[in-house]
C-alpha positions as CSV (number, residue, x, y, z in Angstrom):
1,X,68.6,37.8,8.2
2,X,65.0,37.6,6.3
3,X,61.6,39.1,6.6
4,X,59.0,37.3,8.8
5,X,57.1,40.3,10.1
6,X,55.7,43.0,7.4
7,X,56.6,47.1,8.1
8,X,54.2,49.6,6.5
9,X,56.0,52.9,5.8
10,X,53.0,54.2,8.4
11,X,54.5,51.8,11.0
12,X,57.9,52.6,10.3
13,X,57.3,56.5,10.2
14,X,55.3,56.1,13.8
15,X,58.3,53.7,15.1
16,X,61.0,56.2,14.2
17,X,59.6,58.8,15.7
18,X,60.8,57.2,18.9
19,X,64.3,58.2,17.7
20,X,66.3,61.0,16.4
21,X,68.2,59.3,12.9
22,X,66.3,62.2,10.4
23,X,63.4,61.0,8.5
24,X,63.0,57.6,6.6
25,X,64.1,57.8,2.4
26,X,64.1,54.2,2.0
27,X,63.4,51.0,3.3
28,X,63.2,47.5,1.8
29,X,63.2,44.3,3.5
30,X,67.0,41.9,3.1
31,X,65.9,38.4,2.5
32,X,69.0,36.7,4.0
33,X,69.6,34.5,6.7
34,X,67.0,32.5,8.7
35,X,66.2,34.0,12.1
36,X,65.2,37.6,12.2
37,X,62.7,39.8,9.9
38,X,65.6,43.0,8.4
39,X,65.2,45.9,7.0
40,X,67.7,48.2,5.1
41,X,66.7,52.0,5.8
42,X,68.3,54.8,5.1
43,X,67.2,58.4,6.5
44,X,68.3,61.8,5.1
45,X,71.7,61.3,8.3
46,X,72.6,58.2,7.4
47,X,72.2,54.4,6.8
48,X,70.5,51.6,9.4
49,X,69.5,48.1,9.5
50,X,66.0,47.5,11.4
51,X,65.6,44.4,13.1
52,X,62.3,42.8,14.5
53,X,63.5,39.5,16.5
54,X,61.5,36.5,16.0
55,X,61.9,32.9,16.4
56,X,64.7,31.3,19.1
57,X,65.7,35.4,20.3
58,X,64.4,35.5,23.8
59,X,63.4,39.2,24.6
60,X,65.5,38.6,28.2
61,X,68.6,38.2,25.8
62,X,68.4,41.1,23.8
63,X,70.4,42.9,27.0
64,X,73.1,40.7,26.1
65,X,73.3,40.6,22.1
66,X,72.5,44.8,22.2
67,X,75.0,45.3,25.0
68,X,77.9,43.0,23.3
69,X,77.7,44.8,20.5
70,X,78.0,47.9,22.0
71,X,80.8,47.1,24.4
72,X,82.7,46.0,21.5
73,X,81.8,48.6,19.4
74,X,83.3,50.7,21.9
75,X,86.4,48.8,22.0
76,X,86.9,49.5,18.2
77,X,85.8,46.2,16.9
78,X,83.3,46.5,13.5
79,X,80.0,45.1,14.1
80,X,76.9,47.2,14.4
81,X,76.2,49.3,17.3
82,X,73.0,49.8,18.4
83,X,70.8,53.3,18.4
84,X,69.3,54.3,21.2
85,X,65.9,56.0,21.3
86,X,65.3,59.8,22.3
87,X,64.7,58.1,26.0
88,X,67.8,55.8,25.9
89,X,66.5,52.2,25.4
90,X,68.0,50.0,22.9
91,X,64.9,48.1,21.9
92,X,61.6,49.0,21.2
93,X,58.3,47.0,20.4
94,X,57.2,46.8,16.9
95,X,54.0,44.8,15.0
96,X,54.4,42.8,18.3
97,X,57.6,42.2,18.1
98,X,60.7,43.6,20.3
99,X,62.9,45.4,18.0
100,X,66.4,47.7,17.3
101,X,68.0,50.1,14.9
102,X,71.4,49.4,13.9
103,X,74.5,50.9,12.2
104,X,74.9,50.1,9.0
105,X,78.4,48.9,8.0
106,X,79.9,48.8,4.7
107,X,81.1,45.4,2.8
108,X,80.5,42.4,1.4
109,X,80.6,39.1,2.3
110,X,81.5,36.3,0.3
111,X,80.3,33.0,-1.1
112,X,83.8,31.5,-2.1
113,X,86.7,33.1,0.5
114,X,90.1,32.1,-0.3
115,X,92.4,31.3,1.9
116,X,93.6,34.6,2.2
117,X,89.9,35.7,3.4
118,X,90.1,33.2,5.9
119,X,93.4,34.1,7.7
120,X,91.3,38.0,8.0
121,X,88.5,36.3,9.4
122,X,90.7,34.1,12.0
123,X,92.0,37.4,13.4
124,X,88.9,38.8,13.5
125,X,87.5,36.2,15.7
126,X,90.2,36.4,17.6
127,X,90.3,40.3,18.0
128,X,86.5,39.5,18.9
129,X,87.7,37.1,21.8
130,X,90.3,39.6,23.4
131,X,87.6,42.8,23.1
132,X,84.9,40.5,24.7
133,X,87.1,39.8,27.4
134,X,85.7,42.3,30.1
135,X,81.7,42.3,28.9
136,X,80.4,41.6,32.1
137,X,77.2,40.2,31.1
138,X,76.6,36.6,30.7
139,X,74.8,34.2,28.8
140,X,74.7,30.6,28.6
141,X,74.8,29.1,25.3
142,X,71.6,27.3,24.2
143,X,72.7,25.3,21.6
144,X,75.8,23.6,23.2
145,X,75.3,19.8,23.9
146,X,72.2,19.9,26.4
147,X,70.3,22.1,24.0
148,X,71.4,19.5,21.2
149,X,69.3,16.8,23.1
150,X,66.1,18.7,22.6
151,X,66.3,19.7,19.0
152,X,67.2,15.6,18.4
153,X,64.5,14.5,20.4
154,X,61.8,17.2,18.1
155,X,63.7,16.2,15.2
156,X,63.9,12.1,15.8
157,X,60.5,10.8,14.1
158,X,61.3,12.2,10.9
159,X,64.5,12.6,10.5
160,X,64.7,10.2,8.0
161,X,62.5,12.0,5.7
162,X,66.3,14.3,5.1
163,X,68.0,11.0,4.2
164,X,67.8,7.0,5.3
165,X,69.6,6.3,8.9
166,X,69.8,10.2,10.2
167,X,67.7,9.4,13.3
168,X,70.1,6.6,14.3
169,X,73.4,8.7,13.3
170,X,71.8,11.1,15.3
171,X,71.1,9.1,18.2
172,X,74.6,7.6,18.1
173,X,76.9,11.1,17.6
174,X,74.5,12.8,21.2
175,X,76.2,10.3,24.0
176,X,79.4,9.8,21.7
177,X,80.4,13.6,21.6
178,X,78.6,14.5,25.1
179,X,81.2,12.1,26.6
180,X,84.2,13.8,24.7
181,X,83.3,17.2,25.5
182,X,85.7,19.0,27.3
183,X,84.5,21.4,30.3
184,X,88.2,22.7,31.4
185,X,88.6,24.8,27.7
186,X,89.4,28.8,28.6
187,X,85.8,30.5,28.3
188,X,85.1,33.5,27.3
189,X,82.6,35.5,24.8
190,X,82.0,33.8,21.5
191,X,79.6,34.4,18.2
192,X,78.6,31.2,18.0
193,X,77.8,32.0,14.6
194,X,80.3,33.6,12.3
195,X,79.9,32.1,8.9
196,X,81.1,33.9,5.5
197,X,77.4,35.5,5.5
198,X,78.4,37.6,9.0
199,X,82.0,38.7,8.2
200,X,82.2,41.9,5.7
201,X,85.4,42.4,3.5
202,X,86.2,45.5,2.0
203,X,89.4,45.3,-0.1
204,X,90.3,41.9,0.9
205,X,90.6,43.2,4.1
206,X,87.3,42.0,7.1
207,X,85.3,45.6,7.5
208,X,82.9,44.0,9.8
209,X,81.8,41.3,11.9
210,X,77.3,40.9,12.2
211,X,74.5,38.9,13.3
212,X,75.4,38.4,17.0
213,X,72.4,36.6,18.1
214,X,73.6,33.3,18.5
215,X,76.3,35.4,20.4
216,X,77.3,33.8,24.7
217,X,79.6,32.6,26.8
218,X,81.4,29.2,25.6
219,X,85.1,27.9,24.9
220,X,86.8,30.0,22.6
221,X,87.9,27.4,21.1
222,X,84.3,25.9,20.0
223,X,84.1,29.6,18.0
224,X,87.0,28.6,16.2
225,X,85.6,25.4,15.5
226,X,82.2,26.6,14.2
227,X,84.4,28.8,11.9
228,X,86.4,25.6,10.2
229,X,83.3,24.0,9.5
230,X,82.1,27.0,8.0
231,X,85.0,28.5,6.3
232,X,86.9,25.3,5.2
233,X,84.7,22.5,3.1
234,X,84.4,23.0,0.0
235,X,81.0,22.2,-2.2
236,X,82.1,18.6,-2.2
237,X,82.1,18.4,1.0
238,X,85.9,17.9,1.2
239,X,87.9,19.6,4.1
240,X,90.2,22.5,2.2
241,X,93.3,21.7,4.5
242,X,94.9,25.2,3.1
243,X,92.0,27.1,4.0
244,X,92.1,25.8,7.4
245,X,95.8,26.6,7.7
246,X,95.5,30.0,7.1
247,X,92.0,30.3,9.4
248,X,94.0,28.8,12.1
249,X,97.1,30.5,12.0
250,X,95.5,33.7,11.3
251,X,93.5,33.6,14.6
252,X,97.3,32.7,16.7
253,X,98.5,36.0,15.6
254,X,96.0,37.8,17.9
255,X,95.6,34.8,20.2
256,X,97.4,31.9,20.7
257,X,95.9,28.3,21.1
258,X,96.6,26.7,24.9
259,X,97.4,22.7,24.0
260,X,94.5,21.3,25.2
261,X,92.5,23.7,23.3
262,X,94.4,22.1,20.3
263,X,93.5,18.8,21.7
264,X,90.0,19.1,22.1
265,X,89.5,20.5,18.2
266,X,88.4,17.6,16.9
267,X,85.7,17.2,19.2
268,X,84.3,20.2,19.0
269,X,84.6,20.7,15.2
270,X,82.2,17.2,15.6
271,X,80.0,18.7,17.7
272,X,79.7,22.3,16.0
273,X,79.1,19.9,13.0
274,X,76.0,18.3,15.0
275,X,74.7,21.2,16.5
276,X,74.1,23.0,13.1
277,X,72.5,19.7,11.6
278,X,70.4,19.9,13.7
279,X,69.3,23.3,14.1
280,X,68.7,23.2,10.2
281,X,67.4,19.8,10.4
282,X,64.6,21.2,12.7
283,X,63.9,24.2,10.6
284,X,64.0,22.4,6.9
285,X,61.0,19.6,8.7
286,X,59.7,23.0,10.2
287,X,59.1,25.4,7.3
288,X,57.7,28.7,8.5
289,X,55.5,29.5,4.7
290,X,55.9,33.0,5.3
291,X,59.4,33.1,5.5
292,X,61.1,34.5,2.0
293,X,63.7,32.4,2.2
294,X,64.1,28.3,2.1
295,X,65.8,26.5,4.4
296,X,69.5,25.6,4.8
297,X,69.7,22.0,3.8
298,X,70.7,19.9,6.5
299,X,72.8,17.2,4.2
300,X,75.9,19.5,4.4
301,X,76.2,19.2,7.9
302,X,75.7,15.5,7.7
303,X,78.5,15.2,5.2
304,X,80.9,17.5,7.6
305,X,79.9,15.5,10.3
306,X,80.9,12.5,8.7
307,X,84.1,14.0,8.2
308,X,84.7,14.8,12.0
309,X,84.0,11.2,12.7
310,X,87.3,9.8,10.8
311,X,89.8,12.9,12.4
312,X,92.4,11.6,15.3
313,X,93.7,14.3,15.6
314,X,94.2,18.5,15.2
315,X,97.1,17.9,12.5
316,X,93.7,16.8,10.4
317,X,92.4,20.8,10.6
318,X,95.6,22.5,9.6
319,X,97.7,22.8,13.1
């Protein structure tokens, strides 16, 4: 979440007269995150998030994110649900950009989560897996390994400028993981995304799960993956085995793990590792000025990825 795109309070009184949520009582902009412009409102029925999509959301995917949350609102999962307008459509067009109202849902999310925090959010991924089960709509995942060859190849002549050898680390880890990468994984809906910023706790306990635009059909496993690197280094870079434990085993109580999911861990922790080095190795050499927010730094990828390269095995993750 940030703010790319500027809302008047004339714009936003025009847009919400497309819907029925009461009248606007405030609204200020949430400089978070790096891929959307948000906005907190809050009318005299209620609280909302606006959001104005910008940057890699593709209008023709806003179907999918909107209806996913949605279908699993409906299933009794916590994550936003989208508001329609007086005329039923689920996004609307905003200072040129398509956009959506959203529940608002209460919580916090948190810079430091103990191990405890991550066994909650390992259900909740799970829980997320089983509700997502029957969304019929598909989407292909644009960052998995093909996408990763693009934002290399953009990223390749200055690379280096992050840190001495990246281009050729990069270069090396592309062929090396695309050969490892299993295909045969059970698939399903993941988020693709859920780092400590997107799960909300409320009394230690996960009161919602956000930000499903990087949100498609993968191995379920990869989501769990994502989530380790995420949840389970610590500012040092080192791997918090105990964290990872508890992630892990917190997930098997909703789902279980086949064996070659457990297998192929390694792999994709490395390539989850990759994929978001280099989506925030393009954006920190691609600065958008009127973002209010800097860049991720891609070195903390680099050093998880370093870590991934020296694993044999799933027992190295907590299993």
């Amino acid at each position: 979440m940030a703010v790319y795109t500027d809302v008047s309070f004339e714009d936003l009184e025009i847009f919400l007269a497309q819907y029925d949520i009461g009248s606007a009582q405030a609204f200020k902009g949430i400089a978070e995150g790096v891929e959307n412009s948000n906005f907190y409102l809050t009318t005299d029925r209620g609280a909302y998030i606006l959001t104005l999509y910008e940057k890699r959301v593709n209008a023709g995917d806003l179907p999918f994110f909107l209806g996913l949350m949605e279908h699993l609102a409906a299933r009794g999962l916590a994550c936003p649900t989208p508001v329609p307008t007086k005329r039923g459509a689920l996004s609307v067009t905003l200072n040129g950009r398509n956009a959506a109202i959203l529940t608002f849902l209460q919580g916090l999310s948190l810079r430091s989560p103990t191990a405890e925090h991550c066994a909650e959010a390992g259900r909740a991924l799970a829980d997320l897996h089983r509700k997502g089960a029957d969304f019929r709509l598909k989407r292909a995942n644009s960052l998995g390994p093909k996408g990763w060859e693009k934002l290399a190849a953009d990223c390749a002549t200055r690379a280096d400028e992050v840190t001495p050898g990246l281009a050729a680390l990069i270069a090396e880890e592309l062929p090396a993981i695309a050969n490892a990468w299993p295909n045969a994984l059970p698939q399903g809906v993941v988020h693709a995304d859920l780092f400590p910023d997107n799960v909300l706790f409320l009394n230690h306990k996960v009161s919602g799960l956000i930000d499903f635009y990087f949100a498609c059909n993968d191995a379920l496993a990869y989501d769990l993956a994502v989530m380790l690197n995420a949840w389970c280094f610590e500012a040092d870079g080192s791997y918090n085995l105990t964290k990872g434990r508890a992630l892990i085993a917190g997930y098997r109580t909703v789902r279980e793990l086949e064996p070659q999911e457990i297998a192929a861990l390694p792999t994709l922790a490395r390539g989850a590792a990759l994929r978001f080095l280099l989506t925030r190795l393009y954006d920190w050499l691609n600065r958008d000025v009127n973002a209010l927010v800097r860049p991720k730094d891609p070195r903390e990828y680099l050093r998880k990825l370093r870590f991934h390269r020296g694993v044999s095995g799933a027992e190295a993750y907590g299993i």
